[in-house]
C-alpha positions as MATLAB code, in Angstrom:
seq = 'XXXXXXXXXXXXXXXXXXXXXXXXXXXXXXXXXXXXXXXXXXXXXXXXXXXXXXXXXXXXXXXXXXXXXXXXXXXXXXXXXXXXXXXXXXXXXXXXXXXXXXXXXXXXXXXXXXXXXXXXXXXXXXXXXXXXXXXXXXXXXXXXXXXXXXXXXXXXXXXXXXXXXXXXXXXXXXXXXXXXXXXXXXXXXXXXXXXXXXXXXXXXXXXXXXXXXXXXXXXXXXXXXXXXXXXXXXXXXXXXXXXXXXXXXXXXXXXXXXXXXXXXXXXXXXXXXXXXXXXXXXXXXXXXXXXXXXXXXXXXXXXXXXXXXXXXXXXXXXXXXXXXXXXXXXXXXXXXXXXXXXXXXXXXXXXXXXXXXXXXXXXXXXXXXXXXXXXXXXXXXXXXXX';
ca = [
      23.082  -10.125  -17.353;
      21.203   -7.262  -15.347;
      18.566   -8.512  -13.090;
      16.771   -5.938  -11.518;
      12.849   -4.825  -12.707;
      14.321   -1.353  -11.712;
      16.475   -1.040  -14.999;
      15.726    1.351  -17.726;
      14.325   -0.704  -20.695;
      13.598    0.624  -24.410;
       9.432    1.671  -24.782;
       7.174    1.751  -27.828;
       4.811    5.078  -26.978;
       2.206    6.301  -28.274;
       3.871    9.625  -28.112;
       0.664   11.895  -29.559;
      -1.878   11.039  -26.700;
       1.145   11.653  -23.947;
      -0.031   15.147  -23.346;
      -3.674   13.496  -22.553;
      -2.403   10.999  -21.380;
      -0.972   13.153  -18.696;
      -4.073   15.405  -18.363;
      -6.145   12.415  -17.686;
      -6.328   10.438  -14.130;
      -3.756    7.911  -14.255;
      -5.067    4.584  -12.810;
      -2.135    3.746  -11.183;
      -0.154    5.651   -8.265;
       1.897    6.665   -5.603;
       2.392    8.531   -2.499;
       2.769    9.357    2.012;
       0.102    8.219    5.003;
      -3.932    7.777    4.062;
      -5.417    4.886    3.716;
      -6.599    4.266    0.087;
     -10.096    4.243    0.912;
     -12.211    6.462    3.672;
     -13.595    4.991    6.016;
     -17.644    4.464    6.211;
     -20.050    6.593    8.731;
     -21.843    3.635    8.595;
     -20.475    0.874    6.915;
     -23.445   -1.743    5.554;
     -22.608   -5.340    6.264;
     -21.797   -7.429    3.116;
     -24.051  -10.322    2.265;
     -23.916  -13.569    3.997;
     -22.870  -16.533    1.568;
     -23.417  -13.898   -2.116;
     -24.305  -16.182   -4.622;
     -21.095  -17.215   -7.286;
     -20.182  -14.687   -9.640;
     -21.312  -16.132  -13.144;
     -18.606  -16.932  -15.476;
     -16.887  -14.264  -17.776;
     -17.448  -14.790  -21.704;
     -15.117  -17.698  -22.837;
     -11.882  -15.886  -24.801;
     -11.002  -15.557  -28.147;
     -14.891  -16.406  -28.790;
     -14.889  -14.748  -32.166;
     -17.034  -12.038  -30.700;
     -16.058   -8.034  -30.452;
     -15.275   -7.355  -26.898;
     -15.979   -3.812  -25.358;
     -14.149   -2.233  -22.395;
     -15.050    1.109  -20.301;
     -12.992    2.828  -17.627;
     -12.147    6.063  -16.288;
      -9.677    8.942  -16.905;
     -12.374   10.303  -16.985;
     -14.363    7.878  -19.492;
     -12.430    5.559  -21.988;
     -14.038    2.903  -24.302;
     -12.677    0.869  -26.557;
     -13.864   -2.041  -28.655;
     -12.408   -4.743  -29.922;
     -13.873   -5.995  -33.306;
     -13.575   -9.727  -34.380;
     -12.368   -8.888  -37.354;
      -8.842   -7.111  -36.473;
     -10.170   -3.827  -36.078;
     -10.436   -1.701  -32.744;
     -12.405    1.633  -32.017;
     -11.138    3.979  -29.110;
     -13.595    6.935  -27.069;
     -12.343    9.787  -25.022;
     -14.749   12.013  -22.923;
     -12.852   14.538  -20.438;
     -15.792   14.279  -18.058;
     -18.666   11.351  -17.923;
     -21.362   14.146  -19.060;
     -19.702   15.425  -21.721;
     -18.726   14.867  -25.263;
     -16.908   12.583  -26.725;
     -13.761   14.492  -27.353;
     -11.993   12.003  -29.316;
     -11.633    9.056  -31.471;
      -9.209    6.410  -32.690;
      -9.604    3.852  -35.060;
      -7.662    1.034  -36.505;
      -5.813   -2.505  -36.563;
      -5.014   -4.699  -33.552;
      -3.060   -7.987  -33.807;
      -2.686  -10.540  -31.167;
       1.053  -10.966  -30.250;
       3.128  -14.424  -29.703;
       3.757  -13.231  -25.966;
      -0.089  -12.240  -25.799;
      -0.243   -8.932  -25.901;
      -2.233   -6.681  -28.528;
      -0.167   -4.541  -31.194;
      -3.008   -1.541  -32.423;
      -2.005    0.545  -35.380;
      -4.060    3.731  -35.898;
      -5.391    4.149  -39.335;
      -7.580    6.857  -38.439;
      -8.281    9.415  -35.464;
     -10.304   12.867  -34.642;
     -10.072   15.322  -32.016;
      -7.696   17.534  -30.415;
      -4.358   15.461  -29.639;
      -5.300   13.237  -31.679;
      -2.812   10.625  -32.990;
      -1.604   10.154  -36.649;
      -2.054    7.692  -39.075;
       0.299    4.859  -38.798;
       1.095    5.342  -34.976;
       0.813    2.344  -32.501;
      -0.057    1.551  -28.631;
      -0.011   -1.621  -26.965;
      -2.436   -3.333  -24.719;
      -3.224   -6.445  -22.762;
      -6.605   -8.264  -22.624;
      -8.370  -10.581  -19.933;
     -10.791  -11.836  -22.505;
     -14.231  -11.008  -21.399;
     -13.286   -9.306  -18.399;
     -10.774   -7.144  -19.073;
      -8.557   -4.425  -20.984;
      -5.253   -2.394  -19.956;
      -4.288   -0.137  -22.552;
      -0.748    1.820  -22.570;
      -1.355    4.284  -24.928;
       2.043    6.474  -23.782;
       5.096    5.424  -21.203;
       4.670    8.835  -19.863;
       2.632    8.086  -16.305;
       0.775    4.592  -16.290;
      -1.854    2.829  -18.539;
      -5.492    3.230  -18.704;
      -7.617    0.466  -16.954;
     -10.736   -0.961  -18.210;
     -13.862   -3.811  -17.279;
     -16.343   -5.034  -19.628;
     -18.739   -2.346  -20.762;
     -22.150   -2.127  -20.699;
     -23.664   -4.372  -18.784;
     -25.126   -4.137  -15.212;
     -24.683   -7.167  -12.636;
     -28.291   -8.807  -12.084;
     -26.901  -10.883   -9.069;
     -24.931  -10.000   -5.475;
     -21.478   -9.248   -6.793;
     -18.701  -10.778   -4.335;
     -15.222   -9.415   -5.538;
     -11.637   -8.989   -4.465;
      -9.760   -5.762   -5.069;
      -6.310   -4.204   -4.477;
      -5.326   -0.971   -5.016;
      -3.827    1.148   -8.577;
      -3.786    4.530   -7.860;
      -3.205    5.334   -4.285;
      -3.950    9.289   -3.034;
      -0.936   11.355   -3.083;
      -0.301   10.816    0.543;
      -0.828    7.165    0.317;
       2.648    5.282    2.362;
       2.282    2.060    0.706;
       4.825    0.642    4.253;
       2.841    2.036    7.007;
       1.356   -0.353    8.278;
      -2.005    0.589    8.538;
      -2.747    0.890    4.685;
      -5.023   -0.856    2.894;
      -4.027   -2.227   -0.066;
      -6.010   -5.314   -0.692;
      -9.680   -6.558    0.341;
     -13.498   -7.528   -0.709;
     -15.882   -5.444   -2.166;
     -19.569   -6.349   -2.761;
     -22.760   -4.770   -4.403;
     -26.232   -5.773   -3.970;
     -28.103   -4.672   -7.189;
     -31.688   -4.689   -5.228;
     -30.359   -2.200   -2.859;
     -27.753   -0.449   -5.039;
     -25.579   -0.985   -2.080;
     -22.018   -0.780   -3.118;
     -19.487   -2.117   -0.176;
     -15.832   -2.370    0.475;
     -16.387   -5.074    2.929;
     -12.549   -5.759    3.856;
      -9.414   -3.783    3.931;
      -6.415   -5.219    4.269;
      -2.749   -3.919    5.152;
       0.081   -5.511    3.932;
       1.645   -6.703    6.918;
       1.980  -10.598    8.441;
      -1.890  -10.540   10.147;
      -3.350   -8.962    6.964;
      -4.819   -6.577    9.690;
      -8.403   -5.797    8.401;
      -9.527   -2.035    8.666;
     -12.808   -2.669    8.682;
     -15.634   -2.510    5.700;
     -16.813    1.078    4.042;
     -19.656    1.834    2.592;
     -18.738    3.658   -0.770;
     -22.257    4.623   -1.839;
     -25.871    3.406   -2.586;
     -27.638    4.190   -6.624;
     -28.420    2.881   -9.716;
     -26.394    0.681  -12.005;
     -26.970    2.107  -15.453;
     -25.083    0.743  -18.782;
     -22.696   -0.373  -16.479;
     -22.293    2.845  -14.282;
     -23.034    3.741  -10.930;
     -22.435    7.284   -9.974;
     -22.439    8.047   -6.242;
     -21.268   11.406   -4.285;
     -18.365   10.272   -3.775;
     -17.414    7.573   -6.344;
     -18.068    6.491  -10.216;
     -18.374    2.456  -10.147;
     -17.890    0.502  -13.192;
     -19.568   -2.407  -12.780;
     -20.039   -6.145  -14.371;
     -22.243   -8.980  -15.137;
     -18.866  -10.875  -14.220;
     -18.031  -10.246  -11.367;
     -15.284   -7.564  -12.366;
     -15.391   -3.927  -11.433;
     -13.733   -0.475  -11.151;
     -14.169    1.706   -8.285;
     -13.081    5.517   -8.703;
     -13.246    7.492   -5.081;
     -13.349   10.909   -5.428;
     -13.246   10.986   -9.136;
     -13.939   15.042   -9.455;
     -10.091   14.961   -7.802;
      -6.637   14.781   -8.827;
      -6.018   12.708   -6.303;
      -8.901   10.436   -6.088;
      -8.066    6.573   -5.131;
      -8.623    3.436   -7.553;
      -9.270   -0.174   -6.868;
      -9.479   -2.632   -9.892;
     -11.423   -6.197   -8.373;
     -11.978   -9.475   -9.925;
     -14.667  -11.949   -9.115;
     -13.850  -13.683   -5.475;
     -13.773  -17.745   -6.519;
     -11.796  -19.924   -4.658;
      -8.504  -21.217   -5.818;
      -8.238  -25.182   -5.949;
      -4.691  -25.820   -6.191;
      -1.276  -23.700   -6.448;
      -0.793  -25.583   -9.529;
      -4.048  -24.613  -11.232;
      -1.684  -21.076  -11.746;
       0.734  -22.719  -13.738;
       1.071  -21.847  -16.625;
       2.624  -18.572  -19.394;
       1.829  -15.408  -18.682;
       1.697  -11.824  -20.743;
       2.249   -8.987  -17.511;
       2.187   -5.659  -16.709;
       4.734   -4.065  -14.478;
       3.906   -0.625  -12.775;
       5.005    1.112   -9.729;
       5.708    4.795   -9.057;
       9.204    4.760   -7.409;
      11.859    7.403   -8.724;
      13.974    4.376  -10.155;
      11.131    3.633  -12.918;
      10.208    7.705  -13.218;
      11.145    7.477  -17.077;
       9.281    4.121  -17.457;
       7.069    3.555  -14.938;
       5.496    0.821  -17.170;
       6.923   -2.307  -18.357;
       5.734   -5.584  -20.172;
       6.808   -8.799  -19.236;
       6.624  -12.292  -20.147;
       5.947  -14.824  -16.992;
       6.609  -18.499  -16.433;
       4.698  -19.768  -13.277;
       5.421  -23.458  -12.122;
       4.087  -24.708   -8.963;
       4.122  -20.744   -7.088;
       6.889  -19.767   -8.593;
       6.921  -17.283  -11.522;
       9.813  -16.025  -13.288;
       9.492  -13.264  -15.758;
      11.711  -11.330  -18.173;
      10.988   -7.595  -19.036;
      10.125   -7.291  -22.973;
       9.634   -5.087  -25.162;
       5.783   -5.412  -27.472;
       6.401   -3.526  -30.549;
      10.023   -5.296  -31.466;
       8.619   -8.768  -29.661;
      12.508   -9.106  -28.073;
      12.831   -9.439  -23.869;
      15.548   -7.788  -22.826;
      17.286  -10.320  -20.142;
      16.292   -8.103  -17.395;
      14.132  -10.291  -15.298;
      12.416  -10.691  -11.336;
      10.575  -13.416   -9.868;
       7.454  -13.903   -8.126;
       6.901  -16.489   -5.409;
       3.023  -17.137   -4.582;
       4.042  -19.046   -0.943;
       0.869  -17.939    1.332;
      -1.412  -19.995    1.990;
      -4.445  -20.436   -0.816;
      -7.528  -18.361   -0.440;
      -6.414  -16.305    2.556;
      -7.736  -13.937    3.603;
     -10.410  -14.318    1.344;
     -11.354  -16.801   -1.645;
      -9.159  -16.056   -4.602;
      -6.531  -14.485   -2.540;
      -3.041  -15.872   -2.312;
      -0.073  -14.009   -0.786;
       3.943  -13.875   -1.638;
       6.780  -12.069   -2.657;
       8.285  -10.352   -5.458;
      12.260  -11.105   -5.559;
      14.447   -8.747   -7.668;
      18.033   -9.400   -7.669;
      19.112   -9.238   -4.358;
      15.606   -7.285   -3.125;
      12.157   -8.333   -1.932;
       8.800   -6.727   -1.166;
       5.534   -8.768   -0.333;
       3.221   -9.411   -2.815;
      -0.856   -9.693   -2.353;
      -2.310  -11.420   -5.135;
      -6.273  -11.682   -6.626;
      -6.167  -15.182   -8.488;
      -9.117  -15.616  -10.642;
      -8.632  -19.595  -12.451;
     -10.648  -19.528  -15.736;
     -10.063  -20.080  -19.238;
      -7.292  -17.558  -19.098;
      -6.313  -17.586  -15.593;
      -5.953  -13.462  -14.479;
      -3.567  -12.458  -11.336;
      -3.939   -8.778  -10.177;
      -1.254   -8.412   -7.220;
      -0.262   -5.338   -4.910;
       3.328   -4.832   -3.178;
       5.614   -1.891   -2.468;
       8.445   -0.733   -4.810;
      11.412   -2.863   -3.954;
      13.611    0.345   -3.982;
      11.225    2.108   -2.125;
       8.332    0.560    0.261;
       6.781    3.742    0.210;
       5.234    3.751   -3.555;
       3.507    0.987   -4.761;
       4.164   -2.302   -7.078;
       1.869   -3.580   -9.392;
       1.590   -6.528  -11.718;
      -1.274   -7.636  -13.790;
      -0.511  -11.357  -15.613;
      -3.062  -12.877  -18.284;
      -2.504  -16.364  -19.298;
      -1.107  -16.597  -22.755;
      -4.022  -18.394  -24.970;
      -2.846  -20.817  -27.897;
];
């Protein structure tokens, strides 16, 4: 029985929005020596002792759910009654340039099933076409419209933080010259944002090495949080009243940098992980260059997780399957953080992991490719709900 995440595994696609899909900034990537973020002229000191994040609406609430995120500017809502909506704007100030409407069903393995039943605009999809998706109820939404180049990231929409945001981030779309093994990368870290001041901080940076060497904080930007928006020179910010956010560097760039971070809250127990999991597989190696996506189903006992690759339109996993080993020690370096590694077959890369231990418990972890330590690994697991 093959093993190894880098196998070749059938994908459901959502083969009409590829050609946007590829036009669009994926949010997850690749590439040679820069550090993911620039460093600050004059970095602003994060708040002593922020204030906890307040908690994230409670899942499955009966209540639509709306999602934003860029590429350039994707929304999508969720209705309570089966139905979704999609948005597409090529640039934040401009039109919507298309829409997509239909049915969504909540799979056995936790993932979302949509069905379009109606669309508009050029590239549209047709009637009776599906994509795939995977909720973090309330905070939130990764949708894979395509298995062409990555999935399309999204927060909770709409609504501006009204306290000191203290987060956790890693990194899902490196620049182009990004070497996920040199050892002065950072992949991981904290990022805070003072709504008062505007003030929008990365206030660590972590490399991926045995110290978790911190590169010191940068200062991304200082505006105005509107609708859950903050535009600075340099970066669009979509922010939360949770405690989750999306930061886009250099957004007016192909190769602009993205960090996806969850609220920073401090991890009890290893055993407060355990638990089944619906996942998200991407990295950007050559080995997964004709699927650089993959779904997964995830079985975590005491800091150990094994998962089995799976395909969401059928519902079948395919045997293929890796494991993921949570050893480090909890809340190091920062609250919510917990270190490891990712074991496939006879391979292994370290794993940094953001924990968030809610309702649905959420794990967003960074690592390099195991068949090449140059491009990243990500993995995104949501608790399966009953």
């Amino acid at each position: 029985m093959p093993t190894r995440l880098q196998q070749r595994s059938a994908h459901m696609a959502w083969m009409t929005l590829a050609l946007l899909a590829l036009l669009i900034v994926s949010l997850i990537g690749c590439g040679g020596s820069t550090p993911s973020l620039p460093p600050a002229d004059s970095p602003a000191d994060p708040p002593a002792n922020p204030p906890a994040n307040p908690p994230a609406a409670p899942p499955f609430s009966g209540e639509d759910a709306r999602y934003a995120g860029p590429g350039s500017h994707w929304e999508i809502e969720l209705g309570s009654d089966g139905e979704f909506q999609i948005s597409f704007q090529p640039t934040l100030d401009g039109e919507v340039a298309m829409t997509v409407g239909g049915d969504y069903q909540r799979t056995a393995a936790g993932f979302i099933n949509m069905t379009v039943a109606e669309a508009d605009g050029e590239g549209a999809p047709e009637p009776g076409d599906t994509a795939w998706g995977l909720e973090a109820p309330g905070l939130a939404f990764f949708l894979q419209p395509t298995d062409a180049d990555g999935f399309i990231s999204m927060v909770t929409a709409g609504d501006c933080p009204n306290e000191v945001m203290n987060s956790i981030w890693n990194t899902v779309r490196g620049r182009s010259e990004l070497d996920a093994s040199d050892a002065d990368a950072d992949l991981f870290g904290g990022f805070t944002f003072d709504p008062a001041s505007g003030n929008a901080v990365v206030s660590h940076r972590f490399a991926l090495d045995a110290e978790f060497t911190d590169q010191g904080p940068s200062a991304i930007g200082t505006g105005t949080c509107e609708q859950g928006l903050m535009r600075v020179p340099d970066a669009n910010i979509y922010l939360t009243d949770n405690g989750g956010a999306i930061v886009h560097v250099q957004p007016d760039e192909d190769d602009g940098s993205i960090i996806f971070a969850l609220p920073s809250e401090p991890i009890d127990a290893v055993a407060d992980i355990d638990g089944a999991y619906a996942g998200i597989a991407f990295s950007g190696s050559e080995e997964l260059a004709e699927a650089p996506t993959r779904a997964f189903t995830a079985q975590c006992d005491a800091g150990s997780c094994a998962a089995e690759l799976m395909d969401v339109a059928s519902g079948e996993t395919s045997g293929e399957t890796f494991g993921v080993e949570l050893t480090g020690t909890l809340n190091l370096p920062l609250p919510g953080q917990l270190t490891g590694t990712l074991v496939d077959g006879a391979d292994s890369t370290p794993l940094a992991c953001n924990v968030l231990v809610r309702d649905a418990t959420v794990l967003s972890c960074v690592g390099r490719a195991p068949d090449d330590p140059s491009q990243l690994l990500n993995l995104l697991l949501v608790e399966q709900q009953p």
